[in-house]
PDB file of N, CA, C and O in Angstrom:
ATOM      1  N   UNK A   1       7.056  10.578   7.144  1.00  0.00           N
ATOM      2  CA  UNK A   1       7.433   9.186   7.212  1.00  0.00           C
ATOM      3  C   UNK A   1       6.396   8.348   6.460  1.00  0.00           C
ATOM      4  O   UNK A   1       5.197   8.597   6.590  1.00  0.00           O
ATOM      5  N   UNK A   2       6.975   7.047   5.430  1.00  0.00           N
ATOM      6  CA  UNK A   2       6.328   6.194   4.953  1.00  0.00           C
ATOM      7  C   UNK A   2       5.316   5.299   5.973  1.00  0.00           C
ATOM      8  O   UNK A   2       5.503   4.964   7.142  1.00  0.00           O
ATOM      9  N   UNK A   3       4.220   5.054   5.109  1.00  0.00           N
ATOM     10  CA  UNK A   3       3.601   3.861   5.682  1.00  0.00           C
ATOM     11  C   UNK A   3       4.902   2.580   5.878  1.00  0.00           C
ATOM     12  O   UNK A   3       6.079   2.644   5.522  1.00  0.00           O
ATOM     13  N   UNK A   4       4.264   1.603   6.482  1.00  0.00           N
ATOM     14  CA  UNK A   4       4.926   0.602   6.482  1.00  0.00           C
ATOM     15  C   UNK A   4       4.379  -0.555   4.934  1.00  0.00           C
ATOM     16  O   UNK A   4       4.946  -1.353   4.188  1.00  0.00           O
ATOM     17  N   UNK A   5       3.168  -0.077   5.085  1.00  0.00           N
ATOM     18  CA  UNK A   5       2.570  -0.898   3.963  1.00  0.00           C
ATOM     19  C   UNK A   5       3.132  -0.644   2.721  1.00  0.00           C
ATOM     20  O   UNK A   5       2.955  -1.581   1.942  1.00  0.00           O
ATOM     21  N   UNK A   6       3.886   0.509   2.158  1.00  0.00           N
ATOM     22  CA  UNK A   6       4.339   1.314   1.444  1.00  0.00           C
ATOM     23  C   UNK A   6       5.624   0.178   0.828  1.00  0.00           C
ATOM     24  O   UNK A   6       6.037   0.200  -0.331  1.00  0.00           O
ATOM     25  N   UNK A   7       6.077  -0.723   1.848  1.00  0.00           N
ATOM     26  CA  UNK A   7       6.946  -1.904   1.337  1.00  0.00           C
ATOM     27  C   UNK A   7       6.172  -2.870   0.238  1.00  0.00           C
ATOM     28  O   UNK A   7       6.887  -3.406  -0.609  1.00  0.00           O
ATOM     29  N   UNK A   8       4.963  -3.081   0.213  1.00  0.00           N
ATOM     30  CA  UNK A   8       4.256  -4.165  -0.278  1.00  0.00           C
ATOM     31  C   UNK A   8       3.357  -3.148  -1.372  1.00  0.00           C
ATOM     32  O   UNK A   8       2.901  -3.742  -2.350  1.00  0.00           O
ATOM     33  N   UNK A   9       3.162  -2.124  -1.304  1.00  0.00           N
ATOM     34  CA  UNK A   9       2.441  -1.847  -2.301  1.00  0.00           C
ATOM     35  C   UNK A   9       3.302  -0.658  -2.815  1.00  0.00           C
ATOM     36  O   UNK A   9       3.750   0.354  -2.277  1.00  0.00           O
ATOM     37  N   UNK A  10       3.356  -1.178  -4.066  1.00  0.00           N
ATOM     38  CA  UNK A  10       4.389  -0.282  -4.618  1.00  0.00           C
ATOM     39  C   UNK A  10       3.635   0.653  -5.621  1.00  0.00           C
ATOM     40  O   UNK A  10       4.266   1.703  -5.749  1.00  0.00           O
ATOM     41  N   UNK A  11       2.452   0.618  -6.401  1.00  0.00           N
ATOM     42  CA  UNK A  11       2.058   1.451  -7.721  1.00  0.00           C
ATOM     43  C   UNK A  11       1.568   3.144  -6.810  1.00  0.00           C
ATOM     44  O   UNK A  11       1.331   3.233  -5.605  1.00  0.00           O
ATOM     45  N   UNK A  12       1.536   4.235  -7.770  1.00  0.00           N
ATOM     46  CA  UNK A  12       1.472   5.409  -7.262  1.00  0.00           C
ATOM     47  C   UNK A  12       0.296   5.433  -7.181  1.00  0.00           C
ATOM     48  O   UNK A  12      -0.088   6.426  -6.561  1.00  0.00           O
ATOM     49  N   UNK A  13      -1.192   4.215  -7.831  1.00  0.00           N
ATOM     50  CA  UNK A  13      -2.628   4.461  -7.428  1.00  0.00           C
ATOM     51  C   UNK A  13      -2.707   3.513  -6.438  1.00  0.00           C
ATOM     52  O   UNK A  13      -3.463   3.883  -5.540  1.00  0.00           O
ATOM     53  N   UNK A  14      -2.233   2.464  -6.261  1.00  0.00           N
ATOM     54  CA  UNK A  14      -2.406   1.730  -4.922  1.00  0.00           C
ATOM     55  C   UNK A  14      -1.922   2.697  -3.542  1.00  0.00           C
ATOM     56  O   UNK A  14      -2.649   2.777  -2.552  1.00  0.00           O
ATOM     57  N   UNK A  15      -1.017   3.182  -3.610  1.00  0.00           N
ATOM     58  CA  UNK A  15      -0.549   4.352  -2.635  1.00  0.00           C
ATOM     59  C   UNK A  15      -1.477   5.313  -2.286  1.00  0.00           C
ATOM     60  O   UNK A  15      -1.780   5.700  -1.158  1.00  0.00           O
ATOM     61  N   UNK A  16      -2.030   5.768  -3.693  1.00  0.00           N
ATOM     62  CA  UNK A  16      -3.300   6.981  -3.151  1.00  0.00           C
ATOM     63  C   UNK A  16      -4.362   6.516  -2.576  1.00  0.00           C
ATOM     64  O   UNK A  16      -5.099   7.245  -1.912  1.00  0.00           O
ATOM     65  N   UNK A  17      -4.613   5.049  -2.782  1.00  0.00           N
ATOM     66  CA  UNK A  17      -5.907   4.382  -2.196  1.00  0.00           C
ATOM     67  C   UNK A  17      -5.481   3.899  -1.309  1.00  0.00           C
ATOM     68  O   UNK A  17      -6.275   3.856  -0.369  1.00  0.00           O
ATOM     69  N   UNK A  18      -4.693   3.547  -1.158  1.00  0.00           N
ATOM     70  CA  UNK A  18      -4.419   3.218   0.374  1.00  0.00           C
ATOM     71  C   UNK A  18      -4.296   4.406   1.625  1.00  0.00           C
ATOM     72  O   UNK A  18      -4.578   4.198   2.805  1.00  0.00           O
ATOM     73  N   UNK A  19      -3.838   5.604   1.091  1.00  0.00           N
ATOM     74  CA  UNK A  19      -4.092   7.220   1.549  1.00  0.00           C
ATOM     75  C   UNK A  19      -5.486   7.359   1.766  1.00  0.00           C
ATOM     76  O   UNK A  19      -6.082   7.977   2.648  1.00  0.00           O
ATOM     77  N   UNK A  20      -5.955   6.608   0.711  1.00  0.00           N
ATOM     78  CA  UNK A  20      -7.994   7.100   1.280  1.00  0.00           C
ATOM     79  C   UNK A  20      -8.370   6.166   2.224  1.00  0.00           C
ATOM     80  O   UNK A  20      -9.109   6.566   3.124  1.00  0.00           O
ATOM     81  N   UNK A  21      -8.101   5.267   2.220  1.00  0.00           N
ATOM     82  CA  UNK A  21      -8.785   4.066   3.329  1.00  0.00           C
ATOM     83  C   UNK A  21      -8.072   4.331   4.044  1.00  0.00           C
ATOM     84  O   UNK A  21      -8.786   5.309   4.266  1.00  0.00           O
ATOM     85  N   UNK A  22      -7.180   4.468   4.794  1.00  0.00           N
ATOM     86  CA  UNK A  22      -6.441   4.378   5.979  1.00  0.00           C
ATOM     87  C   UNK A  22      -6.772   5.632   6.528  1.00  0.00           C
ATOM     88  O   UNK A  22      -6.362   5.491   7.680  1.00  0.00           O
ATOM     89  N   UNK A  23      -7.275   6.840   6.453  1.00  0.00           N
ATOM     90  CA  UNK A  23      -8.097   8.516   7.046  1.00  0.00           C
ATOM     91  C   UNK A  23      -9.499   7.676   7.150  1.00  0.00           C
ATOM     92  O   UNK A  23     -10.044   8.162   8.141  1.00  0.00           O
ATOM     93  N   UNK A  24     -10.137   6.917   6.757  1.00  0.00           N
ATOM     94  CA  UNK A  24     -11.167   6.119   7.534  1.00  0.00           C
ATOM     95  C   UNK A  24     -11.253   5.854   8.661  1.00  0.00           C
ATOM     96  O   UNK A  24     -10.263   5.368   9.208  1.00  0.00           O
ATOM     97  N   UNK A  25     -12.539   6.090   9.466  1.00  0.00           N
ATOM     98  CA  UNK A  25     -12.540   5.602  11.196  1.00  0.00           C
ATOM     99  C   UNK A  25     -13.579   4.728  10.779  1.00  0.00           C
ATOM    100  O   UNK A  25     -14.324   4.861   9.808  1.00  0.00           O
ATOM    101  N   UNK A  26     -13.530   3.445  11.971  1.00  0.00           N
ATOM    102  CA  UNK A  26     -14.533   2.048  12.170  1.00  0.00           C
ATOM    103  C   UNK A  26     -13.919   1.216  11.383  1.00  0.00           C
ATOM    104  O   UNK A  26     -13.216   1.220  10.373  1.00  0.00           O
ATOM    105  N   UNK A  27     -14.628   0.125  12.529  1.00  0.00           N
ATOM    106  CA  UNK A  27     -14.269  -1.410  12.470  1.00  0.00           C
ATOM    107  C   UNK A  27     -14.504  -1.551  10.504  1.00  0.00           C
ATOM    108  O   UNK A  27     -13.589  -1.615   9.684  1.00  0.00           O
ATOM    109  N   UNK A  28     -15.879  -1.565  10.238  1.00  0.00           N
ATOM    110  CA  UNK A  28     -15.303  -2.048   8.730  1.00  0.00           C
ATOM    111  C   UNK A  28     -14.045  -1.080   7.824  1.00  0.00           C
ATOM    112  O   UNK A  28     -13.100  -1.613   7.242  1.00  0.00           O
ATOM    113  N   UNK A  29     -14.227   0.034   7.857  1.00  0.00           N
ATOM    114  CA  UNK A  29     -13.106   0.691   7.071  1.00  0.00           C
ATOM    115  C   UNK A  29     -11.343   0.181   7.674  1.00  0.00           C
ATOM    116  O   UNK A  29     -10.370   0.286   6.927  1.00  0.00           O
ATOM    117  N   UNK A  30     -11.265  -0.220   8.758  1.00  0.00           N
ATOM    118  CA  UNK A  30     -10.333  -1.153   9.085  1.00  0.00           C
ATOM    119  C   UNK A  30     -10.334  -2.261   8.404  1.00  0.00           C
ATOM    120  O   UNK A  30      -9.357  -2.233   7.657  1.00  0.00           O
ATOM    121  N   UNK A  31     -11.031  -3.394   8.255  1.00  0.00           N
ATOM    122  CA  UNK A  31     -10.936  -4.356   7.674  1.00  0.00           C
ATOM    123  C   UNK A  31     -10.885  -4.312   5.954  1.00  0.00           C
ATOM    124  O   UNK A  31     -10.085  -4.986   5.304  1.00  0.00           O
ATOM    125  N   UNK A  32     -11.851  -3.429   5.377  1.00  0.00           N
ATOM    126  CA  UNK A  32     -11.511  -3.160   4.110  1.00  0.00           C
ATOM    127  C   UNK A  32      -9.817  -2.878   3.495  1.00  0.00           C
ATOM    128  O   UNK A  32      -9.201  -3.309   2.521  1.00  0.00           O
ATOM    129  N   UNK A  33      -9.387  -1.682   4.920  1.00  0.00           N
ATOM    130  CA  UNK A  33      -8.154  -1.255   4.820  1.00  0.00           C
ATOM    131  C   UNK A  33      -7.203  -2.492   4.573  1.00  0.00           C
ATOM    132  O   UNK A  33      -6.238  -2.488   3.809  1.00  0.00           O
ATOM    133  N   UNK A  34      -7.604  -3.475   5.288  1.00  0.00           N
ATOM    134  CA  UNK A  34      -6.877  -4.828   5.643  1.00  0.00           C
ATOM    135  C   UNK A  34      -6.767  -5.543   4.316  1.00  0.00           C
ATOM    136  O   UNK A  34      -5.788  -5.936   3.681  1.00  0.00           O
ATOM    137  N   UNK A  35      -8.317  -5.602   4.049  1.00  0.00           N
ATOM    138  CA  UNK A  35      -8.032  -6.253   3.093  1.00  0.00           C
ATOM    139  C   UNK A  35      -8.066  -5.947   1.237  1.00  0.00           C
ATOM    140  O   UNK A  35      -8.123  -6.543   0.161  1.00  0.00           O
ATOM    141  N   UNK A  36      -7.990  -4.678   1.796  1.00  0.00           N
ATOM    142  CA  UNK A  36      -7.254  -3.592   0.254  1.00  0.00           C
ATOM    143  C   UNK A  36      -5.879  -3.603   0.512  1.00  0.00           C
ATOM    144  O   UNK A  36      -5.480  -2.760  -0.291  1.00  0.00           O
ATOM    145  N   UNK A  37      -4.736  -4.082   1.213  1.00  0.00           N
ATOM    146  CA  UNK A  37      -3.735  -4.230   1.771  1.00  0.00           C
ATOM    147  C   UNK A  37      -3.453  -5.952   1.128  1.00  0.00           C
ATOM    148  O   UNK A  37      -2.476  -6.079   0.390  1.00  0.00           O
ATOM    149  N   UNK A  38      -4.114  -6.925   1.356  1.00  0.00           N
ATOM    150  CA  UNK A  38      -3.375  -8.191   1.170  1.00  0.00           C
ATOM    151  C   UNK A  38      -3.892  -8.086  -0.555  1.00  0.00           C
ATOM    152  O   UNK A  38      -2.833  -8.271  -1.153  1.00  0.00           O
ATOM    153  N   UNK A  39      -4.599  -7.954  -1.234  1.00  0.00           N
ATOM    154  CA  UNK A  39      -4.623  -7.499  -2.532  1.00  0.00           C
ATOM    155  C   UNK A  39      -3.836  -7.066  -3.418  1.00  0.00           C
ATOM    156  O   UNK A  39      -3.453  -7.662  -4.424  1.00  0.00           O
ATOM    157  N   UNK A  40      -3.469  -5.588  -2.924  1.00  0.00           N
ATOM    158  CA  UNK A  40      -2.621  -5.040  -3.455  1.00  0.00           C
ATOM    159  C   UNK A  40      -0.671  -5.180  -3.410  1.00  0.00           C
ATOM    160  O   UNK A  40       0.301  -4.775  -4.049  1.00  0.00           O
ATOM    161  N   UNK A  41      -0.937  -5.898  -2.391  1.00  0.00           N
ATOM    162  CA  UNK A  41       0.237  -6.316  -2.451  1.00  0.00           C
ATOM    163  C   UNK A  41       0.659  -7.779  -2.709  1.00  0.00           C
ATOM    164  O   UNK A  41       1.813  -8.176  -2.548  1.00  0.00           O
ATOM    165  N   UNK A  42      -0.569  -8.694  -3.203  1.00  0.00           N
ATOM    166  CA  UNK A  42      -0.476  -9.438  -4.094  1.00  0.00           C
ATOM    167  C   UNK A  42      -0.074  -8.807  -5.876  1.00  0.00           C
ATOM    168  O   UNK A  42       0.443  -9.513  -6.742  1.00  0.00           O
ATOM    169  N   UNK A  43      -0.290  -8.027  -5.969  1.00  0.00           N
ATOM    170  CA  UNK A  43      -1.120  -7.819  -7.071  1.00  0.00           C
ATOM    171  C   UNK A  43       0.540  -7.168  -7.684  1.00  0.00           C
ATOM    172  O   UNK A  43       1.149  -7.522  -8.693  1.00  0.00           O
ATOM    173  N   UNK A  44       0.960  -6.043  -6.568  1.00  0.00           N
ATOM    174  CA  UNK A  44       2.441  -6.098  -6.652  1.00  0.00           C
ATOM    175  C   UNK A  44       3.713  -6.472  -6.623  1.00  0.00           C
ATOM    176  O   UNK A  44       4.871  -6.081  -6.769  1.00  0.00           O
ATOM    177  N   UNK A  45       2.781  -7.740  -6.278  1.00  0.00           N
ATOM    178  CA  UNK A  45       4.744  -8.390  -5.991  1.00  0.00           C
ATOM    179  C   UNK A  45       6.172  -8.278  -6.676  1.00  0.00           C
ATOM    180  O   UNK A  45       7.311  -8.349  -6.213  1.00  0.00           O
ATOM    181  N   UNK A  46       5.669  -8.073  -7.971  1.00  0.00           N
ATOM    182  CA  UNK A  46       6.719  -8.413  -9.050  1.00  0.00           C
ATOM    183  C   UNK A  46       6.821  -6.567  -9.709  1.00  0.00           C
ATOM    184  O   UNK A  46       7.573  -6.080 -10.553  1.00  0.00           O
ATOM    185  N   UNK A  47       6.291  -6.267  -9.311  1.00  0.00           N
ATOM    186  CA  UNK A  47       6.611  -4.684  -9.416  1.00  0.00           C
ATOM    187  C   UNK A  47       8.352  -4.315  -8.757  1.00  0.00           C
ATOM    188  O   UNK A  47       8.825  -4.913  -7.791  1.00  0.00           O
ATOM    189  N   UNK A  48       8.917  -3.473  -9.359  1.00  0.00           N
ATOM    190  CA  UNK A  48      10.380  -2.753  -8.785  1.00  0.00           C
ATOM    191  C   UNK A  48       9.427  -1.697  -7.559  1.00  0.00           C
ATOM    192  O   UNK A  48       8.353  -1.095  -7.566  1.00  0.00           O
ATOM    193  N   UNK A  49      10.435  -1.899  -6.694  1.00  0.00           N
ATOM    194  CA  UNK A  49      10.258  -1.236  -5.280  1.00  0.00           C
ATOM    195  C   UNK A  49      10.465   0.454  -5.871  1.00  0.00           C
ATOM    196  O   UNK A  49      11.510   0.591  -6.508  1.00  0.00           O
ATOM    197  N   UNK A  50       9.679   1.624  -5.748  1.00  0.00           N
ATOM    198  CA  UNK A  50       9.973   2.981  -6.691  1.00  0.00           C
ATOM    199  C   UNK A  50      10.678   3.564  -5.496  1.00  0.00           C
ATOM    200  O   UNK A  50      11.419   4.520  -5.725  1.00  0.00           O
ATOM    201  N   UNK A  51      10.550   3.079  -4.085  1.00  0.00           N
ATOM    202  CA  UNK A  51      11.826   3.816  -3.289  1.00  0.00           C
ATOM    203  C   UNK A  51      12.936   3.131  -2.837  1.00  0.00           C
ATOM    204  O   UNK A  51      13.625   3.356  -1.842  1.00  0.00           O
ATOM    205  N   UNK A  52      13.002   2.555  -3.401  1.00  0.00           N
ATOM    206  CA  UNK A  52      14.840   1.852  -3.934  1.00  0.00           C
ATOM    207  C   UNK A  52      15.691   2.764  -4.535  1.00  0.00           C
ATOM    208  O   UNK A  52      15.045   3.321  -5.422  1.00  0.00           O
ATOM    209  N   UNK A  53      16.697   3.143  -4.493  1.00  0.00           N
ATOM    210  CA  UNK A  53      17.465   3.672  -4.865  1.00  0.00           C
ATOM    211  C   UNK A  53      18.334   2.733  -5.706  1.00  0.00           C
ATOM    212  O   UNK A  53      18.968   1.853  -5.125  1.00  0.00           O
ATOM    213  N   UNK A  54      18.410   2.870  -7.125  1.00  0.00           N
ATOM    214  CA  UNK A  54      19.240   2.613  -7.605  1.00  0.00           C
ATOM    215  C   UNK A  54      20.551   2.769  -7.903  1.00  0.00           C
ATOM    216  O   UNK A  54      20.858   3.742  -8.591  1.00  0.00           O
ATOM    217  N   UNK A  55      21.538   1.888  -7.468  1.00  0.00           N
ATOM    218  CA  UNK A  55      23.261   2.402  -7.982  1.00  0.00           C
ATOM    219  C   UNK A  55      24.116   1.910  -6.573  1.00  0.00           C
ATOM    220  O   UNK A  55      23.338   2.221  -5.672  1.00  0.00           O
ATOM    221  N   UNK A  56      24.897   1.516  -6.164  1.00  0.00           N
ATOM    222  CA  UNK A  56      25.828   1.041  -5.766  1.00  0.00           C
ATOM    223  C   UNK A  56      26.847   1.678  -5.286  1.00  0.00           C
ATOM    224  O   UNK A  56      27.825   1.056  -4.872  1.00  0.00           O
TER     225      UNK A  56
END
């Protein structure tokens, strides 16, 4: 099962880094996590969603 964050960050290296920070334990590697999270999914907004299925 997907992250949930996995909605907002869409690139296949934001995904792997977000795979490394989130196997982090403690309060700061939480907050980094946090805020490698509102970043990157700034950063993606305008990116196509890659688990969308395309077609109708």
């Amino acid at each position: 099962m997907k992250p949930t964050a996995f909605r907002w960050i869409k690139s296949d290296c934001g995904r792997a880094k977000y795979a490394d920070l989130a196997g982090r334990r403690g309060a700061i590697a939480q907050l980094r996590l946090g805020w490698f999270i509102l970043f990157a999914a700034l950063r993606d907004w305008r990116l196509p969603d890659p688990d969308q299925t395309s077609g109708s």
